[in-house]
Every structure is written in structure tokens, then in C-alpha cells.
C-alpha positions, 0 to 999 in steps of 0.5 A, spaced: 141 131 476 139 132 483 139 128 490 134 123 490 132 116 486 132 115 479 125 116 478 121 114 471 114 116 471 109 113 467 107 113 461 103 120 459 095 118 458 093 119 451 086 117 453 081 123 448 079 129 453 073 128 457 068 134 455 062 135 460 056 140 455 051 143 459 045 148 456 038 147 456 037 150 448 037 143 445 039 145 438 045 149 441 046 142 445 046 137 439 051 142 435 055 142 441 056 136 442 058 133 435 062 139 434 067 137 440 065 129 438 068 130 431 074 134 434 076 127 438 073 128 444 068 124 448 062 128 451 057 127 455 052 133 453 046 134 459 040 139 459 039 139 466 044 142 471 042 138 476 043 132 473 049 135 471 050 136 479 050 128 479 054 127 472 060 130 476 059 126 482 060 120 479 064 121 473 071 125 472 071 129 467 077 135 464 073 140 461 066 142 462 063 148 458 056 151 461 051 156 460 050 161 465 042 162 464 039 155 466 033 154 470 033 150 476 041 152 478 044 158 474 050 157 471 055 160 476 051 156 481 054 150 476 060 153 476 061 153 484 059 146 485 063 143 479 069 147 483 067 144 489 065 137 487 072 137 482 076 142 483 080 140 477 077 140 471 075 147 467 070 150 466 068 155 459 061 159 461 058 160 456 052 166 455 048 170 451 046 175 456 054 178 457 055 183 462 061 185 465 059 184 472 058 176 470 064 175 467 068 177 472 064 172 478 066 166 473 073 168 472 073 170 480 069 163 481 075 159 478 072 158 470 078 158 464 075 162 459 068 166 458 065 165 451 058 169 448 053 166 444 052 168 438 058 165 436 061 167 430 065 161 429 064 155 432 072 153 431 072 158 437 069 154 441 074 148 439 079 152 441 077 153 447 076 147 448 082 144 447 086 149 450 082 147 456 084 140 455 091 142 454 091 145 461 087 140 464 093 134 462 099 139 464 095 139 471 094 131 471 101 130 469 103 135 475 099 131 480 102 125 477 110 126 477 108 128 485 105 122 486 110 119 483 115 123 487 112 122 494 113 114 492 119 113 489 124 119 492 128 118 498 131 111 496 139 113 494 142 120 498 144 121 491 141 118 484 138 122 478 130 125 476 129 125 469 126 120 464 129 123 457 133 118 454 140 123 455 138 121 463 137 114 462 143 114 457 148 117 464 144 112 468 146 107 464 153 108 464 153 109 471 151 102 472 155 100 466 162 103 470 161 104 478 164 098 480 170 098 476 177 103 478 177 105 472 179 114 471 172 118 468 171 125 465 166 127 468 163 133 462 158 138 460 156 145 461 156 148 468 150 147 472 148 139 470 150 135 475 157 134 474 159 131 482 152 128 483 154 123 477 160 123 481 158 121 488 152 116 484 159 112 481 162 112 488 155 110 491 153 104 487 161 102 487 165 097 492 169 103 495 161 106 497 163 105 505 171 109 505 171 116 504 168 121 498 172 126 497 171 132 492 175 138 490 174 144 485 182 145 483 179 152 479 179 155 485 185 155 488 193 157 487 198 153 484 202 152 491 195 151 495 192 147 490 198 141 490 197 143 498 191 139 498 191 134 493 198 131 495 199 134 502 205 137 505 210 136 510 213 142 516 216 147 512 215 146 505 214 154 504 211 159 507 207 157 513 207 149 512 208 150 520 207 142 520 206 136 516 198 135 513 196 129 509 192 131 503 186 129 499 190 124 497 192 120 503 184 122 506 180 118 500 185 112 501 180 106 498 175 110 496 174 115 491 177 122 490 172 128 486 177 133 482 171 137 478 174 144 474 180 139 472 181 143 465 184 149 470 189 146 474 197 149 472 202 144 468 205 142 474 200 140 477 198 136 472 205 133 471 204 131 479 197 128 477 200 124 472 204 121 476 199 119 481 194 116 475 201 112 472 204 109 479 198 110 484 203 113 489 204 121 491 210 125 494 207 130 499 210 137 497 217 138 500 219 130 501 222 126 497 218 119 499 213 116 495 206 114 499 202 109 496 195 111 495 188 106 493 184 112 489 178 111 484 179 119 480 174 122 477 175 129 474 170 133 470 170 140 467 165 145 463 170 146 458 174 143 451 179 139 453 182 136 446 182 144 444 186 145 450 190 141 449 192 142 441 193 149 444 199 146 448 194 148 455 193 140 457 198 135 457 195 130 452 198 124 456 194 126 462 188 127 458 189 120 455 190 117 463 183 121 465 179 119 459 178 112 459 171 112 460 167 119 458 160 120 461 157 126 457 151 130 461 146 134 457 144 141 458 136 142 461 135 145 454 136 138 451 131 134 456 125 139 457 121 133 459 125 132 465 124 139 467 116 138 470 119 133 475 126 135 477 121 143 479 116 138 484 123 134 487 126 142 488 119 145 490 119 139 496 125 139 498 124 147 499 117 147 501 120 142 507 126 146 509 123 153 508 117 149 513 112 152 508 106 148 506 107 150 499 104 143 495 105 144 487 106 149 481 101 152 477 099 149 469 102 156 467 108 156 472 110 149 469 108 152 462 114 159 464 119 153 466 118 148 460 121 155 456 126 157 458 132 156 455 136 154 463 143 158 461 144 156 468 141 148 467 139 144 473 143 148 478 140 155 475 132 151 475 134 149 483 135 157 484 129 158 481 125 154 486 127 156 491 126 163 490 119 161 489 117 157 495 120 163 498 116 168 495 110 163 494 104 166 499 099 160 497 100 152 496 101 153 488 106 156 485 104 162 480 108 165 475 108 171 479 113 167 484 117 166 479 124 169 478 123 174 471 128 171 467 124 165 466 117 170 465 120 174 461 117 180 465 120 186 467 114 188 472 110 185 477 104 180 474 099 182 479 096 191 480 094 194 485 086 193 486 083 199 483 079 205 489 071 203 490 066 206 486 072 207 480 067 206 474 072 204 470 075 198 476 073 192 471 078 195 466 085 196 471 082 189 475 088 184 474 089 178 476 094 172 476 096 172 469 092 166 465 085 169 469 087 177 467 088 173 460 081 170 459 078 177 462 081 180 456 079 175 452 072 176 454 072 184 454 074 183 446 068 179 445 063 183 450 065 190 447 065 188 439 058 184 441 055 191 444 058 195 438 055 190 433 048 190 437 048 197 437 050 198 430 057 201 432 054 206 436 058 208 441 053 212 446 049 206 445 054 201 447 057 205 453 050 206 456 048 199 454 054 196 458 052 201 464 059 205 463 061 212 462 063 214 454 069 216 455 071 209 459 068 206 454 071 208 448 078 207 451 077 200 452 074 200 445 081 203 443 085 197 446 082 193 441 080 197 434 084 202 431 078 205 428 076 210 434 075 216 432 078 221 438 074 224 444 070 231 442 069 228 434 062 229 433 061 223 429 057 218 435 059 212 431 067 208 428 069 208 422 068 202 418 
């Protein structure tokens, strides 16, 4: 729930990933491209990257998969045009001359995933493909719900963002209701959204153009309380130094918001009765009845039924409030809602922070989808917050994120390593998913160096142009077969 128009969004594109295959090893190209064909994608496969150059310029595609060494235009030179040229899709380098110096341009250069020939297993392949799709499809669906957003936003000042049948059903039931008086339970867990429903039935009401007034009754005393509901007149008790109207008397003709209802005192509640039975209230300390014209609508977090079998609500009075029931789902039941409420947050904060703060990155929406929301919608609004605020780009990224919703209990991003460190490339770190491709990579380089080099260590190192000792500690990140510095034998066991 938040301020804004009840915005449905398209439907998604189920239309298969377009594949982009650029090689100029021609049996390389063909097995590629059956290979992703059976998969279900459409591929264009090119052997030239100049024609691949002006493939891009007049075709759209979601994945591109290249091979570094090609005559004409070297891989990364592909890389950044295709960076230039379509910024969106994403791009897997492919190489059977890895080096560490390579992978960390493409990585810097925008690419996704890093992969060397020979492949093991061609599946290998697939799955980065289709994790590249996966993400390419997040991203459009992004950029859809903010085009949607900019459209659609900025009809009603209060309204609904979601799409999940729960959303459509609490539209519904505002449309069925608003125009009657009939008394409405607001329910649901704290954080979905509870006065906006109420403000929406109010807005789409004939009461729209008398007054809205709300009132959270679990924050106040028994005397204050019944003070504000029903006003009171000069000396009433203890500092009553004049007569005042109450809530009551100040929503006359339009509606009146009492959220918390579950926490009100028996007295007050028998005072409430009254009102909802008669239309009519006593201020405190007078004996004259006041007519009132009020449409009541109460919500509460908590089980009113429970409370009543336990004798701590009056069953009468929940009979008189619940005529009509609207129930509001918890965020954890309309995941699908979560993408855009973020983008309808992000802009509203972007706008009031004046911070030029655009979208949310694949993975960013990826934490926020994960989350369970304890908090629901009023927690995920904090949380946008928070991220535009740290946001030092015009992205948010998992690192602007509050740790609850990534899990982490440190900072994504390190310190860049001292110049000249040998071992810079291992402590390099990025943004999260491009740190996760770098050690995707280094996997594969390191076991592709100990294979060619027959499990040699030395060999290995020299060959990757490190120091040994740096060499074998990277080697223990991913096997357990290392044997310890200082043993004689130069190879791993196994």
C-alpha cells in the first residue's frame, strides 16, 4: 500500500531470451549455437565483430556471448561497444587464453560472467546463459514498472501500487464499499497500509469533500482518549480550562479513522457503542447529547474475536464495527508487488532527498524479493529511504541496502588493495555480483593452470606470473588437497 494510483503493470514478456554468439572458430560457433537453440533461445551467431558491431545497431538483444581473441576488434573492444551501443544486455567473454589481467578488464568493462575454452561441460555454458537472461529480464521488468510508474502515478493522492490478486481483491472491496456509511474493520499485520485503505474509502466516498480525521486510540490515556473522541467541556477534570469539540464533532459529515481499535479501555468502548447505535456523543463532563454525521472506520493488528472470548472486547461493539471487513495481505504474500512499490519509494525519495538516484539494480530487487518484510510495506519504505540516502550513484546496489535485507553483517565492498601488491587481484573487490563473477573466474583460471601444468604448483604460479606462496593460497580457497608451505612435494595430492 502507499500514496499513489492503483497501478497495474503489463503483462510480463514471455518472449524466448535473444542470444547474441560472436567467435570466429567456426566449429566452436555452430555447437554454440545449436546448443543454446535446443535450450529455447533464438540466437543470431556472427563470426565477424564488425558485423556483429552492426548486428547491435539494429537489433535488440539480452545476452551476447564473445570471444576475446578475434581479428578485426578484440573481444574487450566488442565488450565496450556493445556497452555503448546497448548498455543493457549482458555480456559472457569467453577465452582460451585466460589471464587474470583480462578478466578483470572485462569484469571492469561491464561483462557478467567470464568463462574459458576448453569447456569442461558445455551445460556450463547454458547456465550462464540463462542466468544472464534471468537477469536481463529483471532489469527490463524494472525499467517496465518505472515507465509504468511515471505514466500512471500522481492520479489520486491516495490509491494502491501492487498488482497481486490480494492488492486487486482490497481494490475491489474499496470500490464495492466506499459510497455507502457502513462501519469497516480495517485488518491486518502492522506496516500494510491499514489508513491508506481508510483515506481511499474516504476519497472515492460522497463524504470526499468534508474532513478525514484519524486517530491512533493505543496511544493514549483513558481520560485523554475519550477527550479527543468526544471533546469536553470547562472543568471536566484536571486541566479542562474550556469547553473543546472532539474528533467527533471535527469529521462531522465526513469520516473519522480510529486505527488501534483493539487497545481502547471498556469505557470507552461502551461511549463508542453508543455513538455507532445513536449517531449521537456526550462530551466529557455534560449530560447533553450532540448529534453527529460520521462514517467510522477502525483497524487493528491484533484478534478481535480472541479478544473478545477473553472478555477484553465488547462483543456487541465488535458486531457494530465489523459490518464489512477489508483484510490486507502481509508484503510476504504479494511478492510481485514488491519490484514496484521499491521504484514508487525510490522516486518519491529521489525527489524529496533531490538526489538524481534513478533505479535499483537486478540484484538490489533480487535482496528486496527475499525478504520476509516483518515490517511489511512500512519497513520496505524505510528501507528505500535509507538507500537513496546512502546511494552514491543512479542505481541502487546491494551495498545501499539496510543488512537485515542482505544478510550481511559487514560492508560489500573492501578497500582497494596498495599498488604493486602482487597479490591486488585476489583482495580486488567489487559491487557483489561482479566480485561473484571474479571468483567464478578464478576457480576456473586456477584449476585450468593446475590441469595444463600437470598439478604443478611452481609451474602454475610461474605461469599465472605470481609469486608461489600467493599462488598456493588462492589454490586453497577452492581445493583441499594442497599440501602446506615448506612441504617438499612440488605437486597436490589427488
Amino acid at each position: 500500500m502507499s500514496k499513489g494510483e492503483d497501478v497495474m503493470p503489463d503483462p510480463i514478456d514471455t518472449r524466448p531470451a535473444r542470444v547474441l554468439v560472436v567467435d570466429d572458430e567456426p566449429t566452436l560457433l555452430r555447437a554454440l549455437e545449436a546448443l543454446l537453440r535446443k535450450k529455447g533461445y533464438e540466437v543470431v551467431g556472427l563470426d565477424s565483430p564488425i558485423t556483429a558491431t552492426q548486428k547491435l545497431a539494429q537489433e535488440d538483444f539480452d545476452v551476447a556471448l564473445l570471444d576475446i581473441k578475434m581479428p578485426q576488434l578484440s573481444g574487450l573492444e566488442l565488450l565496450n561497444a556493445v556497452k555503448h551501443r546497448r548498455p543493457e544486455v549482458e555480456v559472457i567473454m569467453m577465452t582460451g587464453h585466460a589471464t587474470v589481467e583480462t578478466a578483470l578488464a572485462a569484469i571492469k568493462a561491464g561483462a557478467y560472467d567470464y568463462l574459458t575454452k576448453p569447456f569442461d561441460d558445455v551445460e556450463l555454458v547454458a547456465r550462464a546463459v540463462a542466468k544472464a537472461a534471468e537477469r536481463k529480464a529483471l532489469f527490463d521488468r524494472n525499467r517496465q514498472l518505472e515507465s509504468q510508474l511515471r505514466e500512471r502515478e500522481g492520479g489520486a493522492p491516495e490509491g494502491i501500487v501492487g498488482n497481486s490478486a490480494p492488492i486487486r481483491e482490497v481494490a475491489r472491496m474499496i470500490d464495492a464499499v466506499a459510497y455507502s456509511a457502513t462501519t469497516v474493520l480495517v485488518t491486518g499485520e502492522s506496516g500494510t497500509g491499514k489508513e491508506l485503505v481508510a483515506r481511499a474509502l474516504h476519497a472515492k466516498s460522497p463524504r470526499k469533500s468534508h474532513p478525514f480525521v484519524a486517530l491512533n486510540c493505543g496511544a493514549l490515556t483513558e481520560t485523554l482518549l475519550e477527550s479527543e473522541l468526544f471533546g469536553h467541556v470547562k472543568g471536566a477534570f484536571t486541566g479542562a480550562q474550556r469547553d473543546q469539540r472532539g474528533l467527533f464533532d471535527a469529521a462531522d459529515g465526513g469520516t473519522i479513522f480510529l486505527d488501534e481499535i483493539g487497545d481502547i479501555p471498556m469505557a470507552t468502548q461502551v461511549r463508542l457503542l453508543r455513538v455507532l447505535q445513536e449517531g449521537e456523543i456526550k462530551r466529557v463532563g455534560s449530560a447533553d447529547s450532540v448529534k453527529v454525521d460520521v462514517r467510522v472506520i477502525a483497524a487493528t493488528h491484533r484478534d478481535l474475536p480472541k479478544l473478545v472470548k477473553s472478555g477484553k472486547f465488547r462483543e456487541d461493539l465488535f458486531y457494530r464495527l465489523n459490518v464489512i471487513n477489508v483484510p490486507l495481505p502481509s508484503l510476504r504474500d504479494r511478492v510481485e508487488d514488491i519490484p514496484l512499490l521499491a521504484h514508487h519509494f525510490l522516486r518519491r525519495y529521489a525527489e524529496r532527498l533531490q538526489k538524481k538516484v534513478r533505479t535499483l539494480s537486478p540484484e538490489a530487487i533480487e535482496l528486496l524479493c527475499g525478504y520476509r518484510w516483518p515490517g511489511n510495506v512500512r519497513e520496505l519504505e524505510n528501507a528505500i529511504e535509507r538507500a537513496v540516502v546512502l546511494c552514491r550513484s543512479d542505481a541502487v546496489t546491494p551495498t545501499d541496502l539496510p543488512p537485515a535485507v542482505t544478510g550481511r553483517t559487514a560492508p560489500l565492498v573492501r578497500e582497494a588493495p596498495a599498488a604493486g601488491d602482487e597479490s591486488a587481484w585476489l583482495t580486488l573487490s567489487y559491487a557483489a555480483a561482479k566480485e561473484q563473477a571474479l571468483r567464478r573466474f578464478e576457480k576456473s583460471y586456477v584449476d585450468a593452470l593446475m590441469r595444463a601444468c600437470d598439478s604443478n604448483i611452481s609451474a602454475a604460479a610461474r605461469k599465472a606470473g605470481m609469486d608461489r606462496s600467493n599462488f598456493k593460497r588462492v589454490l586453497r580457497k577452492y581445493r583441499t588437497d594442497v599440501e602446506p608451505d615448506g612441504a617438499e612435494d612440488e605437486r597436490a595430492v589427488g
